[in-house]
Phi, psi and omega in degrees: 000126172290151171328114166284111201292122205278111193287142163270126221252124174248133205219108179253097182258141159206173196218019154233149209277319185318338204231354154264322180314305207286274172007280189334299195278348173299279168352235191326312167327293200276041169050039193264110139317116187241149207217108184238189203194138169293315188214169161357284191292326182287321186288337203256332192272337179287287201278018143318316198256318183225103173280137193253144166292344184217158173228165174225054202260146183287141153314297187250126176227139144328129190095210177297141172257170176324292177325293185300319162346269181309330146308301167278022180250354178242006151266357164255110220317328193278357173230014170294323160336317179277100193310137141239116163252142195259166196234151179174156180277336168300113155271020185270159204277012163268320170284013172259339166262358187232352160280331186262351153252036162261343195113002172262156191254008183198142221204105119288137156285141161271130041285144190276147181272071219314314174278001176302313198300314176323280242272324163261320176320350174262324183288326192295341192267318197281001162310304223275300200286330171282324155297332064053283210270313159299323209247358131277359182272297185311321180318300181306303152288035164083011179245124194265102154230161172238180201228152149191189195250157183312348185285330199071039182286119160271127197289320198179164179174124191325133185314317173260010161288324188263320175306334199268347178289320174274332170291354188252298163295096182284002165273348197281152197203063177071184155004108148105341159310112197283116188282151167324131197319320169328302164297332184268296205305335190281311215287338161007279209283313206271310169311343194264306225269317171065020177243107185258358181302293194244048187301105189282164175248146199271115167337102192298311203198155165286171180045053076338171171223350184290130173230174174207132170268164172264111151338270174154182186259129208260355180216162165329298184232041193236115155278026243312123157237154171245141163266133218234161173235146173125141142357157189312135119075026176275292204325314194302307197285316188294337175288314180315311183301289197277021167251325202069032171238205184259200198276275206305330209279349155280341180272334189275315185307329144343293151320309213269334173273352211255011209025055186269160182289145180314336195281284161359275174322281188333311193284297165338282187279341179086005176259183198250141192301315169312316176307323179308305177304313200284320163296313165331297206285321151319282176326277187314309146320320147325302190271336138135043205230141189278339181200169181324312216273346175264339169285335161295314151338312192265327183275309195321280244292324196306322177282335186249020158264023198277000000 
């Protein structure tokens, strides 16, 4: 039996009936399931219930408006993920700013052009799906990260980084939760210093295991950090235990997943780039493996099975 092919779901709110009609049959021609909603409130109680791939939401409405619409439809983790574009009749660049720091990913005018629109809903959803999809792939090796701002807004995080964020925070609630003054005063200091090799990592909360390192800054106002679960100096230890090496030859393997050059590790640990090798060379017979990238390979999957 063939694959039955899976409709992408559209949640269209306007509160004119002409322009969810046009919208509909634009729609559903290009093989779209469409889900339509009058107002605010109505749109909110729909993706409550169905999550859609896309929003098409109008700005200005009676009642709750677009904006605000879209500000509570991405505080809520299971639909933050989920593109909006906004539709108006307005083109002035303050409502073109206050539509993309409500969360939206796009701004049309009306009258609308049914294929301009198909033609960004297709970039967006395939936008939506990829990112979506790398930042569930890192989970799966164990590397837990969030993006945030010099403020300590968090911008975005990888799916089991925002579970473990949320059992640790009872506010956090995705996108836009401001980490504790504690954590903003670390990342500071570690954006100002711009040395992130032997960079200490910070306590998420108290009665945790949770810690988070500084990456480095990946925007303008974008940071990267990892979430790590375990006790000081666990990465290390857990490699020494399930490898089977010894205390230096984890640290440099460490290094070496976390991905510095030998010349690095050497400067890092304070040793001479031949001792760097001759532990390389330790490692790779231990684990039974021919080169760095597969010994790096091994310490990820090895660390984020702890």
């Amino acid at each position: 039996m063939p694959k039955r092919e899976t409709r992408n779901i559209a949640l269209v709110v306007d509160d004119s009936p002409d322009t969810l009609s046009v919208l509909t049959d634009a729609l559903e021609e290009a093989g779209m399931t469409v889900l339509v909603a009058r107002d605010g409130d109505a749109a909110l109680s729909i993706a409550e219930r169905v999550t859609p791939d896309v929003v098409l939401m109008d700005a200005v409405m009676p009642g709750t408006d677009g904006f605000e619409t879209c500000r509570r439809l991405k505080q809520n983790k299971a639909l933050a993920h989920v593109p909006v574009i906004f539709m108006t009749g307005l083109s002035d660049t303050d409502h073109i700013i206050e539509g993309l720091e409500a969360g939206g990913v796009d701004y049309v005018t009306k009258p609308l052009v049914p294929g301009e629109l198909l033609a960004r809903i297709r970039v967006h959803l395939a936008n939506a799906r990829m990112a979506h999809s790398a930042r569930a792939a890192l989970d799966v090796f164990g590397r837990f990260l969030l993006a945030v701002s010099l403020s300590g807004r968090v911008l975005w995080c990888t799916p089991q980084a925002g579970k473990l964020l949320a059992a640790a925070f009872a506010a956090f609630d995705t996108e836009g939760y401001v980490l504790p003054p504690a954590i903003r005063d670390w990342l500071a200091q570690r954006a100002a210093s711009g040395n992130t090799a032997l960079a200490p990592p910070v306590e998420v909360a108290a009665a945790t295991a949770l810690r988070l390192f500084y990456v480095g800054q990946i925007g303008d106002d974008e940071h990267l950090l990892r979430l790590v679960e375990g006790e000081a100096g666990n990465e290390q230890t857990t490699l020494r235990q399930k490898l089977a090496v010894t205390e230096r030859e984890a640290e440099v393997l460490l290094w070496i997943a976390r991905g510095k050059s030998n010349r690095d590790i050497a400067e890092i640990l304070e040793l001479s780039p031949r001792t760097v090798n001759k532990h390389l060379e330790q490692i790779y017979a231990k684990l039974g493996v021919e080169n760095r990238a597969s010994a790096a390979a091994l310490a990820v999957r090895t660390i984020g099975i702890r």
